[in-house]
C-alpha positions as CSV (number, residue, x, y, z in Angstrom):
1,X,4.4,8.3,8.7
2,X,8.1,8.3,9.8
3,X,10.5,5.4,9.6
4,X,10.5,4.5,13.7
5,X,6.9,4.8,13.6
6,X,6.4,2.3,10.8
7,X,9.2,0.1,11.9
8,X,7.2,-0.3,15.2
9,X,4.0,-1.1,13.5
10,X,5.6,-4.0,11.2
11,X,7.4,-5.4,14.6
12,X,3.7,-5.7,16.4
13,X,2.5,-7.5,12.8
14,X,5.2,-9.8,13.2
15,X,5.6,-10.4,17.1
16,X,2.8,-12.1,19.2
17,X,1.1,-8.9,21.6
18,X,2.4,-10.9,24.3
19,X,5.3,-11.8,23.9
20,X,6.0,-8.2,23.0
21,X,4.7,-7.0,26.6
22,X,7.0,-9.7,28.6
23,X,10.0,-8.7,26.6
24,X,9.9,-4.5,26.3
25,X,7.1,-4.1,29.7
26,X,7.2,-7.2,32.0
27,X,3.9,-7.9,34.4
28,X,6.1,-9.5,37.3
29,X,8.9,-7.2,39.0
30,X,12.2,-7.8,38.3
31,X,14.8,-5.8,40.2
32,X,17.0,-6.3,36.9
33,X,14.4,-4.1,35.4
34,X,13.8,-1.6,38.1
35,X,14.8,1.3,35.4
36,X,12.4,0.5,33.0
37,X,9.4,0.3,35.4
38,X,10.8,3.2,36.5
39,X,10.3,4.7,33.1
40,X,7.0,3.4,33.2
41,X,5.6,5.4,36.0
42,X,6.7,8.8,33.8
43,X,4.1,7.5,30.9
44,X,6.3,5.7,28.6
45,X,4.7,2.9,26.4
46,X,5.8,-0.4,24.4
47,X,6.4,2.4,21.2
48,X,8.8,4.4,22.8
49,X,10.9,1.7,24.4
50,X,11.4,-0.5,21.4
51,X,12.1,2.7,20.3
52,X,14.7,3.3,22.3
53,X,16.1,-0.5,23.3
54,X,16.2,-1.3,19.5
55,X,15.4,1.2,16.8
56,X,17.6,4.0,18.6
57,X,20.4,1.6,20.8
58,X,21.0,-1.6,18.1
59,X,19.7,-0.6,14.4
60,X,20.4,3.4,14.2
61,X,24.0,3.2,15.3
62,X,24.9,-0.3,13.1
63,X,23.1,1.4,10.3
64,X,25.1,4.6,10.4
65,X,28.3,2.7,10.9
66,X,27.5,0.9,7.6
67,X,25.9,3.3,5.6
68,X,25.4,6.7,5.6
69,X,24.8,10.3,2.8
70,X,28.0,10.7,0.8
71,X,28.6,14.5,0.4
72,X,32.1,17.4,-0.4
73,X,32.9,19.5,2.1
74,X,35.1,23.0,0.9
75,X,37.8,22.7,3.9
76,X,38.5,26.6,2.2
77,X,38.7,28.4,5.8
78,X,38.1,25.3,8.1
79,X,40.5,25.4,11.7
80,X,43.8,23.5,10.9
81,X,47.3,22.4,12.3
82,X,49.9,22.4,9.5
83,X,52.6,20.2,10.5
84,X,54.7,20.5,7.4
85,X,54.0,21.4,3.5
86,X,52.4,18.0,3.4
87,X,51.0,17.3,6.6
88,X,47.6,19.0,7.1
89,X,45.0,18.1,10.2
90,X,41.3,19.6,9.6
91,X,38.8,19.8,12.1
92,X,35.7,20.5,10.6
93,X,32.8,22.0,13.0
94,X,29.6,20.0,12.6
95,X,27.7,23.5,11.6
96,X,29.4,22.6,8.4
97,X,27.9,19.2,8.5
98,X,24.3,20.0,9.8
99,X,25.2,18.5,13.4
100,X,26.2,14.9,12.0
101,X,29.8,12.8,12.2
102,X,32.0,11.6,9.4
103,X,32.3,8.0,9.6
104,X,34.1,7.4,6.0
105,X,36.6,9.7,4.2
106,X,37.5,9.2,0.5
107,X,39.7,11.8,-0.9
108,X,40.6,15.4,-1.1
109,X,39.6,17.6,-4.3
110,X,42.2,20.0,-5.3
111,X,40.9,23.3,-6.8
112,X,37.3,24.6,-8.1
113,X,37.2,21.6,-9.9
114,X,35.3,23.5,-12.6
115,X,38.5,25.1,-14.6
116,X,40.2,22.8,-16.7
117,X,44.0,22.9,-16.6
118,X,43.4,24.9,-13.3
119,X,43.9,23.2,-10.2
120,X,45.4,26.4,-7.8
121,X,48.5,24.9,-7.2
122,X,51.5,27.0,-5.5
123,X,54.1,27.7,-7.5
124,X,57.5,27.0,-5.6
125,X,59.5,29.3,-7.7
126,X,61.2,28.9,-11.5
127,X,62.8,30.8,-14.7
128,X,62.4,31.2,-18.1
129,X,64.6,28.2,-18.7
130,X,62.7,25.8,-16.5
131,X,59.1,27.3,-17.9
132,X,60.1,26.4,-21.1
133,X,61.5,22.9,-20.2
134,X,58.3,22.2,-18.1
135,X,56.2,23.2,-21.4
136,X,58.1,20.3,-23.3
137,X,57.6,17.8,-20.3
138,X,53.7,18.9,-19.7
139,X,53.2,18.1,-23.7
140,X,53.9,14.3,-23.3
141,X,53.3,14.6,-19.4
142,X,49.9,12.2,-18.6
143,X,46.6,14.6,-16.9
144,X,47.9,16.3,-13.7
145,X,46.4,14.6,-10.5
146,X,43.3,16.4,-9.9
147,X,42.7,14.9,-6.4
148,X,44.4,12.4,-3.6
149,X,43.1,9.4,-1.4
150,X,46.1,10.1,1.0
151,X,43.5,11.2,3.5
152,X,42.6,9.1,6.8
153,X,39.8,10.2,9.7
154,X,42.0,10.5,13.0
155,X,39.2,11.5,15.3
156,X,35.7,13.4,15.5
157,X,35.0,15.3,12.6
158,X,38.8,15.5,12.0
159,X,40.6,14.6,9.3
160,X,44.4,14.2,8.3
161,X,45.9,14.7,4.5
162,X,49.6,13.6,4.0
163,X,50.1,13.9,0.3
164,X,53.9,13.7,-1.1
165,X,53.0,17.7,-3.0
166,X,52.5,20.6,-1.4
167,X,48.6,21.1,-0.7
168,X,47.1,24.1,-2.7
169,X,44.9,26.8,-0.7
170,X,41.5,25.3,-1.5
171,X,40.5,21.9,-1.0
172,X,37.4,19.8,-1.1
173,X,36.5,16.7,1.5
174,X,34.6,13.6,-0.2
175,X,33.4,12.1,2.6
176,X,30.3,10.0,4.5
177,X,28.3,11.4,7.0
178,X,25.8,9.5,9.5
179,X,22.3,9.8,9.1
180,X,19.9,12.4,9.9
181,X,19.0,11.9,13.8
182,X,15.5,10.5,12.8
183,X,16.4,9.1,8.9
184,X,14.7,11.7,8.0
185,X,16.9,11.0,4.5
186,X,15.5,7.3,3.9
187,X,13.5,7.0,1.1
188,X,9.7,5.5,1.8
189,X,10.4,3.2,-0.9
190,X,13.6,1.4,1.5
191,X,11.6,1.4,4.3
192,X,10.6,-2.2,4.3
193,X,14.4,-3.1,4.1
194,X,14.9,-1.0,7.0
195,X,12.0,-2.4,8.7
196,X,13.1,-6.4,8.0
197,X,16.3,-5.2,9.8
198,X,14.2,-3.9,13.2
199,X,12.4,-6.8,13.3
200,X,15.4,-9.0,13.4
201,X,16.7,-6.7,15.9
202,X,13.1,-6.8,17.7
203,X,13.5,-10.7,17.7
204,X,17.2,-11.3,18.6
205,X,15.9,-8.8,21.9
206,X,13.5,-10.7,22.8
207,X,15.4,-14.2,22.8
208,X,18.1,-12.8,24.8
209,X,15.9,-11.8,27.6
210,X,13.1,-14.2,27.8
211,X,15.2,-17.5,26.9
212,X,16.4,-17.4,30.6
213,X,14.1,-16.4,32.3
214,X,11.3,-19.4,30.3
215,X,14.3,-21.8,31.9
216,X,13.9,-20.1,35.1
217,X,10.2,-20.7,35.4
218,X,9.8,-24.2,34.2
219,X,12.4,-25.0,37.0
220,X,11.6,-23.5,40.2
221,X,7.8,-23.1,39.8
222,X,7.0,-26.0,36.4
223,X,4.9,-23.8,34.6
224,X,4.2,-25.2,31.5
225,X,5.0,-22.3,28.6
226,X,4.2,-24.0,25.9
227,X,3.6,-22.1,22.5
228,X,5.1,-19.1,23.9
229,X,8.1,-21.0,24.8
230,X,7.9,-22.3,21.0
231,X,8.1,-19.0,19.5
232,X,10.6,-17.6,21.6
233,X,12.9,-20.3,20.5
234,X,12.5,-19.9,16.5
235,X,14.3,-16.5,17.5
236,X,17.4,-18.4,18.2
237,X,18.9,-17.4,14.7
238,X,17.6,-14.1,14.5
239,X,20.8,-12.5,16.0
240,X,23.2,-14.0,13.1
241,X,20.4,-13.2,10.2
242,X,20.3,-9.5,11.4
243,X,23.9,-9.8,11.0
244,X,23.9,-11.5,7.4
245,X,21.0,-8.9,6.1
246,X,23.3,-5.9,7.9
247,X,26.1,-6.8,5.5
248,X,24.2,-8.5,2.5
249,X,21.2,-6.3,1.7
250,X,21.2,-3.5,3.8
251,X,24.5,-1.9,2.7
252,X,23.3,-2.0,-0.9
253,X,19.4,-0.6,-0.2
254,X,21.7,2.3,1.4
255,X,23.9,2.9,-1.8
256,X,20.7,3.4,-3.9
257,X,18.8,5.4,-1.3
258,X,22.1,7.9,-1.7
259,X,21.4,9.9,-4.6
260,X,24.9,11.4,-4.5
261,X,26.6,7.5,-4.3
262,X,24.6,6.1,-7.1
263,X,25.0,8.7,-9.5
264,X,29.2,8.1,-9.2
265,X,29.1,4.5,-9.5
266,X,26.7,4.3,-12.6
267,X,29.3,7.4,-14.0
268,X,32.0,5.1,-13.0
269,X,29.9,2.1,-14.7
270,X,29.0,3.4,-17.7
271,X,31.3,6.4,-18.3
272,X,30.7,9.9,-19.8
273,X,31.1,13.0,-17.9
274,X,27.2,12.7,-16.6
């Protein structure tokens, strides 16, 4: 089973049957909702428009803006404007990132990164008396910087490093990327985390476009709504709890479903070069 697909299943569990077909596939017409009926007549069903109206339009894009697959990009070859020694804009093609954006950039690596004491740095010119009073200075000197945050994400998939040193040849992006298109990525064992966030999302849907309309139809015809009305209202909060578990537990579930991301925080936790 794939993440939409049990996402929609827990929402039915949760959600009265029909308060779910008033909200997503309404009985009465409603010009407001002449594209959906529309979408109706082509075959869609509840599935694939709480699919769309929630999964896909509220919890896909908040969850990529939050959270994503940390990876290193070689920017070795990559389309660039150099604007000085120090200046460099990258625009990395998304066949380099299998089709997906950057949303977060971290730093740039400088070198292989595998060669200690090697970093591929350009040499700006020198002499036998300078060589020898760099040796002195390197012998006390601290390790040479290895890699620089001076990078900032200026646009789609393009990136700007401004470091005070020259930039060597061959460089290495650390940076976040969205999602697969269907969180393919998502681990089964974070997909009730992911599914407690859709059902928010289902709920906080439905109050914003029954509430209204319950209002509408105890006025002008006094139809008593009762229960329905009931549950319909305990979704009041739902919008401001999706918000809280967006920011509280989501963003950490997402740090342990990224391989890549967890192993550097428990290196940077517990130390040793594994």
């Amino acid at each position: 089973m794939d993440l939409f697909s049990y996402c929609q299943d827990q929402i039915k569990w949760e959600i009265p049957r029909e308060i779910i077909q008033e909200a997503f596939m309404p009985r009465k017409y409603d010009p407001a909702r002449r594209e959906r009926y529309r979408d109706n007549q082509l075959g869609l069903n509840v599935d694939s428009i709480i699919r769309r109206e929630v999964l896909e339009a509220r919890v896909g894009v908040d969850v990529n803006l939050c959270s994503g697959v940390e990876t290193t990009i070689r920017l070795t070859g990559i389309p660039m404007d150099i604007i000085d020694p120090w200046n460099i804009i990258y625009r990395i093609p998304q066949s380099m990132t299998g089709g997906r954006q950057i949303t977060a950039v971290y730093s740039v690596t400088f070198g292989e990164g595998n060669v200690i004491g090697s970093n591929r740095m350009m040499m700006k010119g020198g002499s036998p008396l300078l060589e020898a009073a760099a040796g002195i200075y390197m012998s006390q000197a601290p390790i040479p910087a290895v890699h620089s945050p001076y990078v900032t994400l200026v646009g789609d998939n393009t990136v700007l490093i401004n470091d005070a040193q020259a930039l060597p040849g061959i460089l290495y992006l650390r940076c976040m990327l969205t999602h697969e298109p269907n969180f393919n990525n998502i681990k089964p064992a974070y997909y009730r985390k992911f599914a407690e966030l859709a059902i928010l999302a289902a709920k906080a849907y439905i109050y914003n476009r029954l509430i209204i309309q319950l209002d509408e139809g105890e006025i002008k015809a006094g139809i008593s709504i009762g229960r329905f009305r009931e549950i319909v209202d305990s979704y009041a909060d739902a919008n401001q709890m999706y918000k809280e578990f967006l920011h509280d537990k989501w963003r950490v579930s997402s740090v342990c479903n990224d391989t890549e991301k967890y192993r550097r925080i428990l290196r940077f936790t517990v130390g040793g070069r594994r």
